[in-house]
C-alpha positions in Angstrom: 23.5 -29.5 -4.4 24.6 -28.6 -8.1 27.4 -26.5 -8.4 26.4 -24.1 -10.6 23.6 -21.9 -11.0 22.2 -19.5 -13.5 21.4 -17.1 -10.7 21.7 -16.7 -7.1 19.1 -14.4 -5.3 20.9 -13.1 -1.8 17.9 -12.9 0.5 14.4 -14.7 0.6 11.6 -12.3 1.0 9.0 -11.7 -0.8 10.0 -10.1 -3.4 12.8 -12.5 -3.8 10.4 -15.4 -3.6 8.8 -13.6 -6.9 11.8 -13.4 -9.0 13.3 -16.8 -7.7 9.8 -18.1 -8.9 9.4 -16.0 -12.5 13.1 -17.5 -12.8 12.5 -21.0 -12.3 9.0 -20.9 -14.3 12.1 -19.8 -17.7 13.8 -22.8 -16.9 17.0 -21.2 -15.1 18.5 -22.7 -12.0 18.1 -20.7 -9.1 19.4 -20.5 -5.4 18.0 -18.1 -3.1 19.9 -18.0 0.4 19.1 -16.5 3.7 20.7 -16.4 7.2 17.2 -16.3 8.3 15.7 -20.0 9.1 12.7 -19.8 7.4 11.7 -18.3 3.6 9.5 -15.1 3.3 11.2 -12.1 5.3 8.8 -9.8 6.6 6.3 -12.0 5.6 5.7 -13.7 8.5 3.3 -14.2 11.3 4.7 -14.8 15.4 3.2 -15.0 18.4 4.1 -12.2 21.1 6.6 -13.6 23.5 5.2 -10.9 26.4 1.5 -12.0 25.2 0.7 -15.6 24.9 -2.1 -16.3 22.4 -1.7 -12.7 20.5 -0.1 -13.5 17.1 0.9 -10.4 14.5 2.6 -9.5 11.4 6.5 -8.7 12.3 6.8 -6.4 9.2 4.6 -7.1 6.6 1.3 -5.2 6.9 0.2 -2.9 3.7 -1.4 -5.3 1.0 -4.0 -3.4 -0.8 -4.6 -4.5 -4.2 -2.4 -7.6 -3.6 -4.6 -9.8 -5.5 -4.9 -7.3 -8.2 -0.6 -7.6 -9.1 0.5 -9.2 -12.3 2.6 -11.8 -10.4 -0.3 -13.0 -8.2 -2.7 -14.0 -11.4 1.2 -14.9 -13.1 1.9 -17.6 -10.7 -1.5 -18.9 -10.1 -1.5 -18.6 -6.4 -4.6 -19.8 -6.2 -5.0 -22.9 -8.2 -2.0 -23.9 -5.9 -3.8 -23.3 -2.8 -3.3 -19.6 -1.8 -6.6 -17.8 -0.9 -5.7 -14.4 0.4 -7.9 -12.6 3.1 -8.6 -9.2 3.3 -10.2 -8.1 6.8 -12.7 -5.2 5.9 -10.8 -2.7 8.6 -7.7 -2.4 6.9 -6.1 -0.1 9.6 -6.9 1.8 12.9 -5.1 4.9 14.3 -6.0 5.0 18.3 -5.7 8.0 19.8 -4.9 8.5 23.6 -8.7 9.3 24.4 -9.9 5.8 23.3 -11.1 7.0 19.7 -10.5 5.5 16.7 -9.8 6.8 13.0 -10.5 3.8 11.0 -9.8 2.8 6.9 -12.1 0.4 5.9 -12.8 -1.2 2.5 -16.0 0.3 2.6 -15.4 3.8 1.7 -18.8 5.3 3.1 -17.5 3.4 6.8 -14.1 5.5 6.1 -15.9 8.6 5.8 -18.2 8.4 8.6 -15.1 7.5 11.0 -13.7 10.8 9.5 -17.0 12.5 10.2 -16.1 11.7 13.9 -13.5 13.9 13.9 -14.4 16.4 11.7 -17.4 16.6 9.1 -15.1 19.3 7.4 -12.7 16.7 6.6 -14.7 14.3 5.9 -16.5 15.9 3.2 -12.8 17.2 1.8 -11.7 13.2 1.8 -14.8 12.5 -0.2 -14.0 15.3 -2.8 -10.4 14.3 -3.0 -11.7 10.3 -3.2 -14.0 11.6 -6.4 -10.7 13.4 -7.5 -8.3 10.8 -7.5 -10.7 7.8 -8.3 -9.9 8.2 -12.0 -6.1 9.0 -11.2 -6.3 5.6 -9.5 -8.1 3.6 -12.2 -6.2 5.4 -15.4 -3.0 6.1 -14.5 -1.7 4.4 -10.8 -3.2 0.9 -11.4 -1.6 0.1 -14.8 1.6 1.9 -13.6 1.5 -0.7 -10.8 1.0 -3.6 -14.4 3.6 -2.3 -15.5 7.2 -2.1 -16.5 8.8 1.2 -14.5 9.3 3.8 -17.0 12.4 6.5 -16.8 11.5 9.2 -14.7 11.7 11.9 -17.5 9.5 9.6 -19.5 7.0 9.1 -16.8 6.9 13.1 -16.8 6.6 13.9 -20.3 3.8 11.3 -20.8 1.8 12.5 -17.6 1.8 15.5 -18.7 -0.3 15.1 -21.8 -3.3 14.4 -20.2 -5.0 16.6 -17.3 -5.2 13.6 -14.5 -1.7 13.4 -15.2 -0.6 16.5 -14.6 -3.2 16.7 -11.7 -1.1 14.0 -10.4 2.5 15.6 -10.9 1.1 18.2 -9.3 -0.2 17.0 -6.0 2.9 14.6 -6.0 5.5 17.8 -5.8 3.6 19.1 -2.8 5.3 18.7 0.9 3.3 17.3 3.4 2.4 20.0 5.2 1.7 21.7 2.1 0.0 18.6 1.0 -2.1 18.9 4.6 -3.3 22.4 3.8 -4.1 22.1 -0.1 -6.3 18.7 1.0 -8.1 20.8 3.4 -7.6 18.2 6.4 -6.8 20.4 9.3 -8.9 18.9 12.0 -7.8 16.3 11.6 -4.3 16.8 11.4 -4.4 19.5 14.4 -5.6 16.3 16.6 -2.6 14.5 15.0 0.2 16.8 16.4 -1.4 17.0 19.0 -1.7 13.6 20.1 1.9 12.5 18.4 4.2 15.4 18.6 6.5 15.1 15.7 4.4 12.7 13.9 3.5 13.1 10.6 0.7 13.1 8.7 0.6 11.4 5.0 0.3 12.8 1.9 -3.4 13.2 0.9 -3.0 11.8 -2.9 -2.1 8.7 -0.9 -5.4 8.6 0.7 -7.0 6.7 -2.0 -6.5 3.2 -2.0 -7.2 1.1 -4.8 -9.6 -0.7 -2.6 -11.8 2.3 -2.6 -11.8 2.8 -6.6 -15.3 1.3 -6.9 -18.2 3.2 -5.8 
């Protein structure tokens, strides 16, 4: 092992993994170290000890527009064997009564699981989808490409333009403010009521990038 280094990365997750690799791809020397066994962090797939057979995610779990990131097409996953599957129901909130509120990748199956619930909210989550697409596309998408800005920056430039400041705007609210502004109160009345103290999230998250095509 070489005794000197031009970096040392403490911890081997995935975002680790990224760097170490954008580091190496410069020509540095790199050691990434980990009192974990095996590379990748959360990134990992095990097979329930209590359930033999059943194998899940130990942390990892929200990878919308994974594909879509600059390091992905950077470090040409693909060409070195990486093929990345997205399962069209992307996540399922059971409730106690054996329904289901279910995100697909198919916004029109999205709102009809809202529909449900409530048609009220699932005609507010189709208004707020037609809303934010363009915040998605214009503004949250290349921010994503992009080098972080200073938040005072970010600010001043958002402003200039009305999805931005649409965007500042529903990004200040509280969630339960949030909650009433979107209009999702069915909804989030059979939330409380079926998780006491849970909460519900922020409706200007409630448009993946995933659903930014009609």
């Amino acid at each position: 092992m070489p005794d000197e280094y031009d970096g040392i990365i403490l911890g081997t997750g995935h975002n680790s993994l990224v760097l170490q690799a954008y580091m190496a791809r410069s020509g540095l020397r790199v050691l990434a170290v980990d009192r974990a066994p095996a590379p990748g962090g959360g990134l990992a797939t095990i097979e329930n000890p209590r359930v033999p057979g059943f194998r899940h995610n130990t942390h990892s779990f929200f990878h919308r527009a994974l594909t879509s990131m600059p390091w992905y097409r950077d470090l040409e996953l693909e060409r070195h064997g990486a093929r990345y599957i997205e399962p069209e129901l992307n996540v399922a909130l059971i409730f106690r009564d054996g329904r289901s509120l279910e995100w697909w990748t198919n916004f029109e199956k999205t709102a009809e699981s809202f529909g449900e619930f409530s048609q009220r909210d699932a005609a507010t989550l189709r208004r707020w989808v037609e809303e934010f697409r363009p915040i998605v596309e214009r503004i949250l998408i290349p921010e994503a490409q992009s080098p972080p800005l200073p938040p005072e920056q970010r600010q001043e430039l958002l402003g200039r333009s009305r999805l931005g400041r649409r965007l500042l705007e529903v990004a200040a609210l509280s969630p339960d403010y949030a909650r009433s502004t979107c209009g999702l109160g069915d909804l989030a009345i059979l939330f409380r009521r079926s998780w006491p103290g849970g909460t519900w999230p922020k409706c200007a998250w409630a448009v993946p990038p995933t659903w930014r095509r009609p």
